[in-house]
C-alpha positions in Angstrom: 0.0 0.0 0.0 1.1 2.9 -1.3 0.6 7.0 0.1 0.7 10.4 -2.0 -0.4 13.6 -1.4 -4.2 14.9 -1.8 -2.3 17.9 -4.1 -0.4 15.9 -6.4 3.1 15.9 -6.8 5.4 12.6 -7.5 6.1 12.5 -4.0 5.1 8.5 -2.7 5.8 6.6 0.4 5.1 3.4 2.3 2.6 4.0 5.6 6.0 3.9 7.8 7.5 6.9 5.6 3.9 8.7 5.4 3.5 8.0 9.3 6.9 9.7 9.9 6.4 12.6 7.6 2.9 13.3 8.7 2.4 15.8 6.0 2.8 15.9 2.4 6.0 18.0 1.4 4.1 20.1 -1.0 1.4 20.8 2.2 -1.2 18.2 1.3 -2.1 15.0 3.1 -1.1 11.5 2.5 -3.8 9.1 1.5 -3.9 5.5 0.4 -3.6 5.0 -3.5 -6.5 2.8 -3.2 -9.1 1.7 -0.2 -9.2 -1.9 0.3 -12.2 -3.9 0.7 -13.7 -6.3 3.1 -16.1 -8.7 2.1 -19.1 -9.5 4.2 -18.0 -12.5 5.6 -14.8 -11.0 6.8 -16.7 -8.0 8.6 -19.5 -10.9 10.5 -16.2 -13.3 11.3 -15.1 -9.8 13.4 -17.7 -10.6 16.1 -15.9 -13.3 17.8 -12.9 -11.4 18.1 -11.7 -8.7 20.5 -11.1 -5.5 19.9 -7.4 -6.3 19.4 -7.9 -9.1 17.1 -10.6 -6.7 15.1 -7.8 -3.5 15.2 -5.4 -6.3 13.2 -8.0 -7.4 11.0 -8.2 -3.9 9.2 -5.6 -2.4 9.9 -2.8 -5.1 7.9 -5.0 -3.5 5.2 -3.4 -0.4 5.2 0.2 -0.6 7.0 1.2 -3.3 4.4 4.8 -2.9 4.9 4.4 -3.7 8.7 5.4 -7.5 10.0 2.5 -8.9 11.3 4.5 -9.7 14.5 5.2 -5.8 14.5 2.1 -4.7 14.0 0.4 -7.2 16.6 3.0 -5.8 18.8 2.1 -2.3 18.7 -1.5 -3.2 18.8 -0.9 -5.3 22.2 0.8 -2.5 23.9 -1.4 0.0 22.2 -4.6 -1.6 23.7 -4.4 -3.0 26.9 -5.8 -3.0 30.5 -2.8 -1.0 31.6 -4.5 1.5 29.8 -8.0 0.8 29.2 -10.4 0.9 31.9 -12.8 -1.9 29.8 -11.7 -5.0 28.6 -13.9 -4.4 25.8 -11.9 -1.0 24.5 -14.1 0.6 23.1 -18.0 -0.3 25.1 -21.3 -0.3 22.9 -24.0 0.8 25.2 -27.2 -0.3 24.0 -29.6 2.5 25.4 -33.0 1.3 23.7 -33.5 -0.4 20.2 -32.8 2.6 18.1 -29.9 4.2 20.1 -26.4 2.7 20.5 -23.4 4.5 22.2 -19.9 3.8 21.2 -17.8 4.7 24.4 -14.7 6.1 23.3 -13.0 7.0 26.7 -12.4 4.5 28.1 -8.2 5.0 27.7 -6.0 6.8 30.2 -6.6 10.4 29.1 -10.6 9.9 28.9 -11.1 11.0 25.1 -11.6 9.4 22.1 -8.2 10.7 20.7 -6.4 7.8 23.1 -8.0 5.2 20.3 -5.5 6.5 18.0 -2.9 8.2 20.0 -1.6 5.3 22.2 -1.0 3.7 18.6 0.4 5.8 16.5 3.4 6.7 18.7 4.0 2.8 18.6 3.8 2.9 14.7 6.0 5.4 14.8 8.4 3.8 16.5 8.4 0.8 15.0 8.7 2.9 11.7 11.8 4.5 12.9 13.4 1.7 13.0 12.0 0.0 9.7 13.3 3.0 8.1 16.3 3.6 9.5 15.8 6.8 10.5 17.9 8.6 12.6 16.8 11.8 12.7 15.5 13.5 16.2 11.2 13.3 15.2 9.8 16.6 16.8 6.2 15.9 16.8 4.3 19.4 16.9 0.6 19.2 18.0 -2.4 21.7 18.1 -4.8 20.8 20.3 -8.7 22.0 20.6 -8.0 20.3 24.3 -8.2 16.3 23.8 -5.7 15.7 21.0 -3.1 17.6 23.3 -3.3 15.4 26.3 -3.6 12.6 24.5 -0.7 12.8 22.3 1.4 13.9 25.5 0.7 10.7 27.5 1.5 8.4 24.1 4.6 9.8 23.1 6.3 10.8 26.9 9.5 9.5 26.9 9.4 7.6 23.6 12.9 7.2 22.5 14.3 9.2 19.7 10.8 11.8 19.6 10.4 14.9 21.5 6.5 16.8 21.5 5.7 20.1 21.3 1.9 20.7 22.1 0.2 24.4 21.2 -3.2 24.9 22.7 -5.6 27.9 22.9 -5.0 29.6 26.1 -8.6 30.2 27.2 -10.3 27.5 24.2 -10.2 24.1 26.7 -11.4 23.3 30.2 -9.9 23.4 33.4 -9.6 20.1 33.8 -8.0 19.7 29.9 -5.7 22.1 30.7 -4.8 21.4 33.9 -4.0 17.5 32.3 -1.5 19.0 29.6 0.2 21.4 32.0 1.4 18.9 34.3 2.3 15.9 31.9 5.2 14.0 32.9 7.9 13.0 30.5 11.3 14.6 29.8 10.4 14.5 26.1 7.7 16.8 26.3 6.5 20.5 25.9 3.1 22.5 26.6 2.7 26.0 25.4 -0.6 28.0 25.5 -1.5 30.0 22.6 -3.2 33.5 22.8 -5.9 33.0 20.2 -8.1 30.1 19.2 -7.7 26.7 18.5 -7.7 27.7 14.5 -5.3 30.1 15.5 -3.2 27.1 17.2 -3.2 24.6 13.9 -2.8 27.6 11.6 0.7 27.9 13.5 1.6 24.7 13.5 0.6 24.6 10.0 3.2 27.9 8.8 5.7 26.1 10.9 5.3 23.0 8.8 5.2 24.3 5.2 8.2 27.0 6.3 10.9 25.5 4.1 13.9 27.7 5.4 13.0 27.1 8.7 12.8 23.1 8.8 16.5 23.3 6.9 17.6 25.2 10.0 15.9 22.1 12.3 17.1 19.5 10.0 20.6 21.0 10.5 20.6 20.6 14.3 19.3 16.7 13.7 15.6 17.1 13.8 12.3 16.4 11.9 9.4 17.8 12.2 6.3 15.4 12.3 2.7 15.8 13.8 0.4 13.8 15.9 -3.5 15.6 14.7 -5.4 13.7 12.7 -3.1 15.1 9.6 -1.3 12.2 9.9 -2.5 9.2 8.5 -1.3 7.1 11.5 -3.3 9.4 13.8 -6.6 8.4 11.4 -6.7 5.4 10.4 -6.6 3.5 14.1 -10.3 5.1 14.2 -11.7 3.2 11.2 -11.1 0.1 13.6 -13.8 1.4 16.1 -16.4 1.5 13.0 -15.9 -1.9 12.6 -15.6 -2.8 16.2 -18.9 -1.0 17.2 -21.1 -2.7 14.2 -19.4 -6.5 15.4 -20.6 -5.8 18.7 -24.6 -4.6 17.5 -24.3 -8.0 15.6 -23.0 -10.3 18.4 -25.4 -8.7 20.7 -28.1 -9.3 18.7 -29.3 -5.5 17.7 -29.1 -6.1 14.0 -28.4 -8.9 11.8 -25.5 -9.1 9.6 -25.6 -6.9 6.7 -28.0 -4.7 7.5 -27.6 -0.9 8.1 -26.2 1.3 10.8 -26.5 5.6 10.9 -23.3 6.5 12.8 -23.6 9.8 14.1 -20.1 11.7 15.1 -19.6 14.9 16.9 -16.6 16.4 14.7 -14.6 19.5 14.2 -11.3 18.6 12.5 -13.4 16.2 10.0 -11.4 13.6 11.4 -13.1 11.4 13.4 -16.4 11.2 10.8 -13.7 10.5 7.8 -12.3 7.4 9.2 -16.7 6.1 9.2 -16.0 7.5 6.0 -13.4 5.2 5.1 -14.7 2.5 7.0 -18.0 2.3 4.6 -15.8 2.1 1.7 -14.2 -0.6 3.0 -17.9 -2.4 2.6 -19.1 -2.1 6.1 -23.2 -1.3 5.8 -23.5 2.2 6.8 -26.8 4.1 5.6 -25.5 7.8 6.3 -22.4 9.2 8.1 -24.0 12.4 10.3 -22.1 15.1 10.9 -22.9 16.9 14.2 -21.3 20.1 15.1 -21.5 22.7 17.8 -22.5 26.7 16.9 -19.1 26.7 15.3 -21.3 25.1 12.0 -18.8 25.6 9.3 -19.2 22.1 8.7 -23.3 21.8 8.5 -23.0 24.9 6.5 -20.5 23.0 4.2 -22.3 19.2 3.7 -25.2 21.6 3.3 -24.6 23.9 0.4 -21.0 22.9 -1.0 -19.3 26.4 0.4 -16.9 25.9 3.4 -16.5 29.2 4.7 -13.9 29.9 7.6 -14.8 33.8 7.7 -17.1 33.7 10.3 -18.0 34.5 13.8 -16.0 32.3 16.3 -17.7 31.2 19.5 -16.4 29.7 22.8 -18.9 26.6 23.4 -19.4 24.1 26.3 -18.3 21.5 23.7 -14.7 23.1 23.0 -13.2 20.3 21.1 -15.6 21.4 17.9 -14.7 25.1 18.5 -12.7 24.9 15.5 -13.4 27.0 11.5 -10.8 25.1 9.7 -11.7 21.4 9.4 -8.0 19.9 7.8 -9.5 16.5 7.2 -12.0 17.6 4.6 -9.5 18.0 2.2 -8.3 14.3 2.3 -12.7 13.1 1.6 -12.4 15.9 -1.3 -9.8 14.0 -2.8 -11.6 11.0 -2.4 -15.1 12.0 -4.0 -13.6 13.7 -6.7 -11.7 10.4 -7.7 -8.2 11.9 -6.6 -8.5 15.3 -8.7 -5.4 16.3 -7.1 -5.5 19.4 -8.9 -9.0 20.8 -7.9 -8.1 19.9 -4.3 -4.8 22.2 -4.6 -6.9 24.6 -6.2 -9.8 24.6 -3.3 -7.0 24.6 -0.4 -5.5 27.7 -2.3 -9.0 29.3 -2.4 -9.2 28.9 1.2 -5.7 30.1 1.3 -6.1 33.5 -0.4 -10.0 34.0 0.3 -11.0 32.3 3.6 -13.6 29.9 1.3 -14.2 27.3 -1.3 -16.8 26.2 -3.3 -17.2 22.4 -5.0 -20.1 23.0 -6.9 -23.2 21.3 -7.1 -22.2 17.6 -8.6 -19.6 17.3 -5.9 -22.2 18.5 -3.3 -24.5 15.6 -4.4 -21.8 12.9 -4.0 -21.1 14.4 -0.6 -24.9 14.5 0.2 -25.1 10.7 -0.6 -23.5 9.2 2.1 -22.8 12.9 5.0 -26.1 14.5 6.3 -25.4 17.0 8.9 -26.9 19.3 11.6 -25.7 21.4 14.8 -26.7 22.3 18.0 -26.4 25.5 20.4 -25.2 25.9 23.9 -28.8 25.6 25.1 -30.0 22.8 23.4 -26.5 21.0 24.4 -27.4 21.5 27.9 -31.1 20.8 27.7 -29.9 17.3 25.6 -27.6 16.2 28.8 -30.6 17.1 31.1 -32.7 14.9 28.7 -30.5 11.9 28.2 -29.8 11.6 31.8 -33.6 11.8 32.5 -34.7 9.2 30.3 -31.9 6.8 30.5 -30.1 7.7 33.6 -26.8 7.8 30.8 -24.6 10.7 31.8 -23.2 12.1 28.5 -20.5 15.1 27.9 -21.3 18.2 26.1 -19.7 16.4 22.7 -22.0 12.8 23.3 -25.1 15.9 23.8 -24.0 17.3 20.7 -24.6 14.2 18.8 -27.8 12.9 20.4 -29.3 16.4 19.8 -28.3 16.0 15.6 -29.3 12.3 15.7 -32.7 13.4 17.1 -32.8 16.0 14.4 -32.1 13.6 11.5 -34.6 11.3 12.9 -37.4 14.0 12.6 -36.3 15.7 9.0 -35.7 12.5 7.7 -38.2 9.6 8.7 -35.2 7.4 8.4 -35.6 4.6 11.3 -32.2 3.1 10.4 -30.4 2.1 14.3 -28.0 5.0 15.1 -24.7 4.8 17.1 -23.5 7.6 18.5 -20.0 8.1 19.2 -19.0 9.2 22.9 -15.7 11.3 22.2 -15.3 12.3 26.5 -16.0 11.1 29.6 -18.2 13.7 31.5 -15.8 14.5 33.8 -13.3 16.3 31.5 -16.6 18.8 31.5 -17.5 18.3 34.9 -18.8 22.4 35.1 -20.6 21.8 32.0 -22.7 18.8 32.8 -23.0 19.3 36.4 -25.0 23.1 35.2 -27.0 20.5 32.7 -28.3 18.4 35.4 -28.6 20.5 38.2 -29.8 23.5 36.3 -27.4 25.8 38.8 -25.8 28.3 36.5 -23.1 29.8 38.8 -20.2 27.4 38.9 -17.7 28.4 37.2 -16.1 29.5 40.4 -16.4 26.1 42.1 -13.9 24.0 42.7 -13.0 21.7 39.9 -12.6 18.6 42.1 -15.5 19.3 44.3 -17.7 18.7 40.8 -16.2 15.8 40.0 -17.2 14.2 43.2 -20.8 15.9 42.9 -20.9 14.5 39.3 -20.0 11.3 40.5 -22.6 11.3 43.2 -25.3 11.9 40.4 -24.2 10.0 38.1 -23.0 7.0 39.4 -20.0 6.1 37.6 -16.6 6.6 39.4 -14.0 9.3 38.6 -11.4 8.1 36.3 -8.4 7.9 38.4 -6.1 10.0 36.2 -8.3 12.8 36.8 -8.8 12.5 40.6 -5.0 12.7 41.2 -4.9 15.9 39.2 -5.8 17.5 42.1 -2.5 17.3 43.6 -0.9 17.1 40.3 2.3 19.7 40.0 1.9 22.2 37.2 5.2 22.0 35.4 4.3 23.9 32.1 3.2 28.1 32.6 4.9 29.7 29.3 2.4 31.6 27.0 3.1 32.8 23.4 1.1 35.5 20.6 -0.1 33.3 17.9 2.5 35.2 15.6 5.5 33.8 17.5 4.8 29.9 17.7 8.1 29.6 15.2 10.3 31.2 17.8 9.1 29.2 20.4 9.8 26.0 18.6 12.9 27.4 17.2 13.8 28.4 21.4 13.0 24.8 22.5 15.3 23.6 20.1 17.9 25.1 18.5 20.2 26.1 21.6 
């Protein structure tokens, strides 16, 4: 299996070389030359297996030029119950016959981003080493609060990688900052932005694509890599969960094999939808892929009427990890639904580029509109859908998990479409412990309260005990403080490294 860029170019690596890179040298993204396919007997024969066993099944697909001993290795060490508070990895919670809830928390930083980012620090590893490497890999992340954390705990003190994390200094909550700014590891680095989380990746971005400046790292003995969902070893670990979550509705008897699923994703970056995307491509039998976002709607707007406009209002939500305007990801399903028009891809980034917006036109819109329906959902109706969840089905569900339900119910009602949804859980609750608590209790004044005073109240009300990694943040020492203007990220890296 080969990798190119989404803008063309001769440029063409195996998934170790794309994995390393993380971006295209001409600022695209890799993607597979082709998508491989699973015939239906291969996706029912992934019931009896575990999640481990499923995560091999699809993803030898992709990382052909990993052993299989190498790959079941990172997977093992990936994916285990030194890390996983359920056996199962990734729990299907089976509310009532129409709603499903795909737990993806249940790793050591409590967000979906562990999924991928306590494997692809093992791929890249392992990928070091298959390539012979022997460059210092700087991995430069920015984070809308869970990619951060995440891709902090994976890579700490991974030989040969150091990580640079960039996050919006008042864009995450308390309880995502407070797990970045005192990470462990002596390979690691938290800086807070002043600006937004578009602000953040924009950065890290210019930082990338700045050809005179990665000669000047290159020269000291380092490579610049990433760890967001740019890089296709961040992504494709989440197709595995599509598959995983459908083997489970099978197994426990919600559908029958081959019939339909709606999976309904809370999404910002376009990430986390894209891998369903590739996942029905693959042949598993999803009806529609629906896109829920928060008031930041760029994407509704988008899947809606074919223009993706970033020149818009910016709001702070209760559901911060969408609180982005530039979704990277969508340029890796243009490429895809336009056959690999590399060209009109360059051409649309370029738009967005010079103009702040894009338009694919109608006959691209209606390929799009085949398989992506999408909605959003305000503060209020965010709050009022954790309040509602919790009151029917005693399910405690963060401000993202709200998100969703609120869109799915949404669908449901424009649509008619009785198709078995499965909603994808990106957080634990307690990472939004302010949030929820306000949902359920309808008190409105807490944002002075004591962060670990709520999560005891919220796990009085709900039930569920506090993930352990966030209790003992209470006493956890702050290590990281320093605080940069969005126009000086460069100089920060360039201070970090270049002594």
């Amino acid at each position: 299996m080969n990798y190119s860029s989404t803008r063309g170019g001769d440029e063409c690596l195996v998934s170790a070389g794309a994995i390393i890179a993380g971006i295209a040298n001409n600022g695209g993204l890799f993607v597979p030359k082709q998508i491989p396919t699973l015939n239906q007997s291969a996706i029912e024969a992934l019931s009896a297996l575990s999640y481990q066993e499923r995560a091999y099944a699809i993803l030898k697909e992709f990382l052909t030029d990993y052993s299989e001993d190498d790959l079941n290795f990172c997977i093992s060490q990936a994916y285990c119950s030194d890390k996983f508070d359920d056996e199962s990895i990734a729990p299907l919670q089976s509310l009532d016959d129409h709603n499903h809830v795909l737990e993806l928390w249940h790793g050591p930083t409590s967000a979906f981003k562990d999924m991928a980012l306590q494997l692809l620090p093992q791929l890249m590893s392992k990928a070091l080493k298959m390539t012979g490497e022997t460059a210092q890999i700087v991995i430069l992340v920015a984070t809308s609060g869970d990619t951060g954390k995440a891709a902090l705990e994976g890579f700490k003190n991974v030989d040969q990688i150091k990580i640079v994390v960039f996050y919006p200094n008042d864009g995450v909550s308390e309880i995502q900052r407070m797990q970045m700014v005192s990470q462990s590891g002596s390979n690691v680095t938290v800086v807070a932005v002043k600006g937004n989380f578009d602000d953040a990746q924009t950065g890290v971005k210019n930082i990338f694509n700045n050809d005179s400046f990665n000669q000047v790292l290159n020269g000291h003995g380092y490579q610049l890599s990433s760890a967001n969902s740019i890089n296709w070893g961040r992504l494709v670990p989440q197709i595995v969960y599509y598959f995983s979550a459908y083997a489970d509705m099978v197994q426990n008897g919600a559908i029958a094999a081959g019939d339909k699923v709606n999976f309904v994703v809370p999404t910002g970056n376009f990430g986390n939808i894209l891998a369903g995307y590739y996942a029905k491509q693959m042949g598993l039998p999803i009806n529609r892929l629906i896109c829920a976002s928060n008031s930041n709607n760029v994407l509704t707007e988008f899947l809606q009427t074919g223009i993706y406009n970033r020149k818009r209002e910016f709001y702070r939500t209760i559901s911060p990890s969408m609180d982005i305007l530039i979704s990277s990801n969508l340029e890796r399903l243009l490429y895809h639904i336009t056959n690999g028009n590399s060209a009109q891809v360059a051409s649309w980034m370029a738009d967005l580029q010079a103009h702040g917006q894009y338009d694919v036109g109608n006959q691209v819109l209606k390929a799009i509109q085949e398989v992506f329906w999408a909605g959003f959902a305000h503060d209020e109706q965010t709050s009022r859908t954790i309040k509602e969840i919790y009151d029917t089905y005693h399910y405690t569900a963060d401000p993202h998990t709200a998100v969703a339900w609120h869109v799915s119910n949404c669908y449901r009602k424009q649509t008619g479409d009785t198709t078995p949804h499965v909603i994808l859980s990106t957080a634990s609750p307690y990472k939004f412990n302010c949030s929820v608590l306000s949902a359920l209790t309808d008190e409105k004044s807490l944002m002075d309260r004591n962060e670990f005073v709520m999560l005891e109240e919220l796990a009085e009300l709900s039930g569920i005990p506090v993930p352990t990694a966030l209790a003992e943040l209470k006493n956890a020492v702050i290590r990281f403080t320093q605080v940069c203007e969005k126009t000086e990220m460069e100089q920060t890296v360039k201070q970090l490294l270049v002594k």
